[in-house]
N, C-alpha and C positions, 0 to 999 in steps of 0.2 A: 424352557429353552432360554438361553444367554442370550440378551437383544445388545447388541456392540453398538453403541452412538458414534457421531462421526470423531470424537474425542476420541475414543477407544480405538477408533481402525488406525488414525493418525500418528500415534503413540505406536503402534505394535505396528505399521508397516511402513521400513524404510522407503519402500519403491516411492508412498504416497507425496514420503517430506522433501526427496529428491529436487523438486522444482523448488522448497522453500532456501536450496543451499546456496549461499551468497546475497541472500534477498535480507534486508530489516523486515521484521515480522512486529505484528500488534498485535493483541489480540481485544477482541470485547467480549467483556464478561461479569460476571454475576456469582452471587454466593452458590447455584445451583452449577455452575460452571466447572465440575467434575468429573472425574474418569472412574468407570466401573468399580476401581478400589478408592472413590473418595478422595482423590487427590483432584486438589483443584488444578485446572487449567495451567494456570499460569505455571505454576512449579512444574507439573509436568512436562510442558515445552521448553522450559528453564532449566531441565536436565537434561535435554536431548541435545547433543556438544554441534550438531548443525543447523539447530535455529539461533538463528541471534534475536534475540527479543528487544526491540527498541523503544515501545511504548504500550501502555495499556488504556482502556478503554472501558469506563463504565456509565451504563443506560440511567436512567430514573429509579431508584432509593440507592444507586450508588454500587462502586464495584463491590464492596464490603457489605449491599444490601441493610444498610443499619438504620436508613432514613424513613421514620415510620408513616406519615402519610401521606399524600398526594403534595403537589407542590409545596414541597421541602427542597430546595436546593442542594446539591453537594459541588464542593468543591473542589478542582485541581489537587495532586499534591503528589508528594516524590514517592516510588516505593524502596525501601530502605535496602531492602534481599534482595531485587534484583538491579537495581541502580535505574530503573526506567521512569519517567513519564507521566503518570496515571491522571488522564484527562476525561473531565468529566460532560457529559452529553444530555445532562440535566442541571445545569447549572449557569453560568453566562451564556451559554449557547443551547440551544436543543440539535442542531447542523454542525455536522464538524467542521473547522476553520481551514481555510487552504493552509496556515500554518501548522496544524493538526496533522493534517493529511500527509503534509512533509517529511513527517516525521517516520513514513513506514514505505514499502515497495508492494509485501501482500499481506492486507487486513483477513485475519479469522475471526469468524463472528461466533459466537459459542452460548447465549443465549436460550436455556430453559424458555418455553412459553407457552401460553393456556390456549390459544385455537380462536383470542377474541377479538374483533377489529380493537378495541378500546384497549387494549392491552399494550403498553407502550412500546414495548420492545419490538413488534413488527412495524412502526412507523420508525426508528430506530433504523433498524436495516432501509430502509427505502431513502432515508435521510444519507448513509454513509454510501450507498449506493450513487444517490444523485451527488456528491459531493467529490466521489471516484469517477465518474461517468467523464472523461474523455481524458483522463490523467496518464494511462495506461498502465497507471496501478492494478490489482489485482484482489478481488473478494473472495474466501472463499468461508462459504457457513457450512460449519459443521455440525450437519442435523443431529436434531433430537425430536424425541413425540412428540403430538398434537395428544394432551392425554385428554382431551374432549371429543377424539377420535373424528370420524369422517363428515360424521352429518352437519346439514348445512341448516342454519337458519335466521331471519329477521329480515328485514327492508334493506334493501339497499344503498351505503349512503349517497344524497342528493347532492350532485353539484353547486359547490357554493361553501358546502358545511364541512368542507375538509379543514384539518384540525390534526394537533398533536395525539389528540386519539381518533384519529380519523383521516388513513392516512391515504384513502381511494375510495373505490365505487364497490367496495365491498359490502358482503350482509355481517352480523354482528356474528356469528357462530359460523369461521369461513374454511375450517376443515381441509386448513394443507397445514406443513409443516414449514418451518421457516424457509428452509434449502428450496422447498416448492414455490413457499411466495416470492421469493428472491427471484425466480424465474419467469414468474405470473409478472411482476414489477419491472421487468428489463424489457419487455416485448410491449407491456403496456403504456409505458411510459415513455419508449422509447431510446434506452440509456445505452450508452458505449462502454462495456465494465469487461473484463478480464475474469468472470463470472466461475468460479466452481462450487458444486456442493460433492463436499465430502459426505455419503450418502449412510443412513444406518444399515446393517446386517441384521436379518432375522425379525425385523419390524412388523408385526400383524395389527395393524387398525382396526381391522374388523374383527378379532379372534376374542374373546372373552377367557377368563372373568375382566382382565384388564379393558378392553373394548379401546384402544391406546396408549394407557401408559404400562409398560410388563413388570410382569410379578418380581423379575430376576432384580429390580431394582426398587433403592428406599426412595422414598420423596424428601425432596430438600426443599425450603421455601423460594422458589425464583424472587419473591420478594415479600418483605414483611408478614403482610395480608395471607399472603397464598400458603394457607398453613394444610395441606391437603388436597390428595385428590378427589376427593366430594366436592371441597371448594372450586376444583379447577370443572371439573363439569358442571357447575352448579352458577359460575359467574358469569357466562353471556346471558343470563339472566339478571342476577342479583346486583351485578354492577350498575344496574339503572338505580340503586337507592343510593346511589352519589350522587342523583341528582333529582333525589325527594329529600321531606323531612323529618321521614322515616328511617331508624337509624337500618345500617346494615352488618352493626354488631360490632362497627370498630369500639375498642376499649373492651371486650370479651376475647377469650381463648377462642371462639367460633366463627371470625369478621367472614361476610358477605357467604355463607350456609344459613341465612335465613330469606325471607321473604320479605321479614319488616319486623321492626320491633319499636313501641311506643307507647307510651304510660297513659294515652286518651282514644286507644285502638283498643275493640276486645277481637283476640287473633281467634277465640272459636265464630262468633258470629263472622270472622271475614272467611275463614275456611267453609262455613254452609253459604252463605252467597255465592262462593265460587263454584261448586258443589251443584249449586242450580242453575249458575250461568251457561258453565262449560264442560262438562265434566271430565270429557276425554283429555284436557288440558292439561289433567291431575296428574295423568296417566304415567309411568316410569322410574316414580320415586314414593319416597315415604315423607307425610308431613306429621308433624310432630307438634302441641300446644307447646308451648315450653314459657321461662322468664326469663330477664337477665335485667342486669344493672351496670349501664358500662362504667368502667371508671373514670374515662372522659369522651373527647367528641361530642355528638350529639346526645341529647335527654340523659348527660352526666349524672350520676348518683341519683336517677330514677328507675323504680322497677318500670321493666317495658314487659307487655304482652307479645309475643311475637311466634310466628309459623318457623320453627327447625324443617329445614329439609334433607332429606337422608335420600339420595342418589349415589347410592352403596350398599353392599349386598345383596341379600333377596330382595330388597324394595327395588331395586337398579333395572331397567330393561333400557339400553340403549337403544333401539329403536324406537321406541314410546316419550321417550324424555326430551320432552322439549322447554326450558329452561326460561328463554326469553317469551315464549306465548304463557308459562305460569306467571311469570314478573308481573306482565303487563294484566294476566287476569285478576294479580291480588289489587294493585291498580284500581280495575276497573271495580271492584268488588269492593273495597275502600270507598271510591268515588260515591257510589250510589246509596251506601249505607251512610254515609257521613259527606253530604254533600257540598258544603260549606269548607270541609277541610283544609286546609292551608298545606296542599301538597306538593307542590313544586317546588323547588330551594332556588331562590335567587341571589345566585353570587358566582362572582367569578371563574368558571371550571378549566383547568389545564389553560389559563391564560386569554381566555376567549371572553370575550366583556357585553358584544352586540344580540346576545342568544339568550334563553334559559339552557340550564345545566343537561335536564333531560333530554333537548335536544341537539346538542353536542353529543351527546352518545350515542343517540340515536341515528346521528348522522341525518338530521333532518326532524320536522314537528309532528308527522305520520304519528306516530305512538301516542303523544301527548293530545293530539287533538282526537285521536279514538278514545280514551278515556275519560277526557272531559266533554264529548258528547250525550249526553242521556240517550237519546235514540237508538248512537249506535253499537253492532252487536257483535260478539264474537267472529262469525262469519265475516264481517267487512273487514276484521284486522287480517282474518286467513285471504282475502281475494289481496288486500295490498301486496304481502308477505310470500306467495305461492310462487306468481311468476318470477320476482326476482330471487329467491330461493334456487329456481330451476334453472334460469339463466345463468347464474353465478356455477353453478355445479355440471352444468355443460361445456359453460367456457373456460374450466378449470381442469378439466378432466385430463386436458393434452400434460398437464405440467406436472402430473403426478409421479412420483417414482417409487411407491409401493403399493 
């Protein structure tokens, strides 16, 4: 079955663009920022003779998606085809500027995303959100999957540790769709916005083989890194090795589909510790010995040992796979075998200077003080992790729209 994004309904139904006639339109958007035939965003509302497009908008590695790793800046700059604007939301500002703002009546948000608190683009929306919030401008996101589909998992983040990838009291695996969290974030927060989501057609989260993201469409990279859909099920997990030093495979074709990879880690002895620790942990996907040599980043031009994860095809069971409880057992599994190890990366993450890096993602020191305990045991990270899982999935449940 054809699943239609909210790009696709917008595009084919005039009733929808109706409100946009007379209005300056924005949009934000990303290299994944296309219509069922491939046409990006932009051009497509660039043909349609009753939008007027006044400015563009692009999140973190940039609208043209070219900027390869984490705090790399992009900058402003004019677009040549359509004569607009093109203002950047990861570069002098992470907040759009009331002068920004000025510039449009209703912002579309268009925004491919992985399903992860840490994943930029939903603090992104919450940012253009609060910066819309009493303007009586108008938002409206036009949804796309959650291709990590429904389930929910990790600790909640703690008050205090909000952050450019942390951009509420959410768990790390939060299982709405952006059009959803835009509506979680308006009640939550409290905001005065002009609020629509342009909703998808034919969306089954829970229907496999896709289990989120559908067959009927290719994968585009939302950014750099995100070179797949194993990758995007695989990263509310694996994104915790941005802040080990342990690489996560940037400088390979593979970046963040592994578990860890390091020239003074042997990946079979940390796969049988794990294997002893937890085992249901394992459960959902396929782990793979493998090597690699990135060609830069971290442990440059050394072979690494490292764990492939394969959460795709028959290894695949979405219910089973839990992503961020594997991360934290290779972790814990590392810790004990090599207890000395130099595993936390200390340096500045997404701008944040007072923390280590793990707990900025973490949205708190929960994860890191379970691993670097000896004592403690698998089970103590499931009693932290359960209730806020359940709370999170309760109080989300009203916002859902498929």
């Amino acid at each position: 079955m054809t699943v239609l994004f909210g790009i696709d309904r917008l595009i084919a139904d005039p009733a929808l663009r109706a409100p946009l006639v007379g209005k300056r339109v924005a949009l934000v958007a990303h290299p994944a920022s296309v219509t069922q035939d491939l046409v990006h965003s932009l051009d497509a509302l660039a043909a349609m003779p009753e939008v007027t497009l006044s400015a563009a908008f692009g999140p973190q590695h940039g609208l043209k998606g070219d900027k390869q790793d984490n705090m790399v800046e992009t900058a402003d700059f004019h677009d040549p085809d359509h004569g607009i604007p093109v203002f950047s939301l990861y570069g002098e500002v992470r907040r759009p500027s009331a002068a920004m703002i000025d510039h449009a009546d209703v912002f579309l948000f268009d925004l491919q995303d992985l399903g992860c608190r840490i994943y930029t683009f939903v603090t992104t929306l919450l940012y253009l959100l609060e910066a819309v919030s009493g303007t009586g401008k108008a938002v409206w996101v036009l949804d796309r999957p959650n291709p990590a589909g429904r389930p929910v998992e990790g600790t909640t983040l703690r008050s205090g540790h909000e952050s450019f990838v942390g951009a509420g009291p959410m768990p790390m695996r939060h299982g709405l769709t952006l059009g959803e969290m835009g509506r979680w974030f308006i009640d939550h927060f409290g905001l005065d916005v002009d609020y629509r989501v342009i909703a998808m057609e034919g969306w089954a989260p829970e229907a496999g083989p896709g289990f989120g993201w559908p067959e009927s469409r290719v994968w585009i990279n939302p950014s750099p890194n995100a070179a797949s859909l194993n990758m995007a099920r695989a990263y509310a997990g694996t994104v915790m090795l941005e802040g080990a030093t342990l690489s996560e495979g940037r400088g390979t074709t593979r970046p963040l589909e592994v578990l860890f990879g390091a020239p003074d880690v042997a990946a079979r002895d940390v796969l049988a510790q794990m294997q002893r620790l937890a085992p249901a942990w394992l459960a959902g996907c396929g782990l793979r010995e493998c090597w690699f040599e990135p060609t830069f980043h971290k442990h440059a031009h050394q072979a690494c040992s490292a764990l492939m994860i394969h959460a795709e095809g028959p290894f695949y069971d979405h219910r089973a796979f839990r992503p961020w409880r594997l991360q934290a057992l290779a972790f814990k599994a590392i810790r004990q075998l090599y207890p000395d190890y130099p595993l936390w990366r200390d340096f500045p993450y997404e701008y944040v200077t007072d923390r280590l890096a793990i707990d900025v993602i973490n949205g708190g020191p929960a994860l890191r003080e379970w691993v670097d305990d000896h004592a403690a045991l698998p089970g103590d990270l499931d009693a932290l992790a359960r209730p806020d899982e359940a709370a999170w999935s309760e109080e989300t449940a009203r916002y859902r729209l498929y």
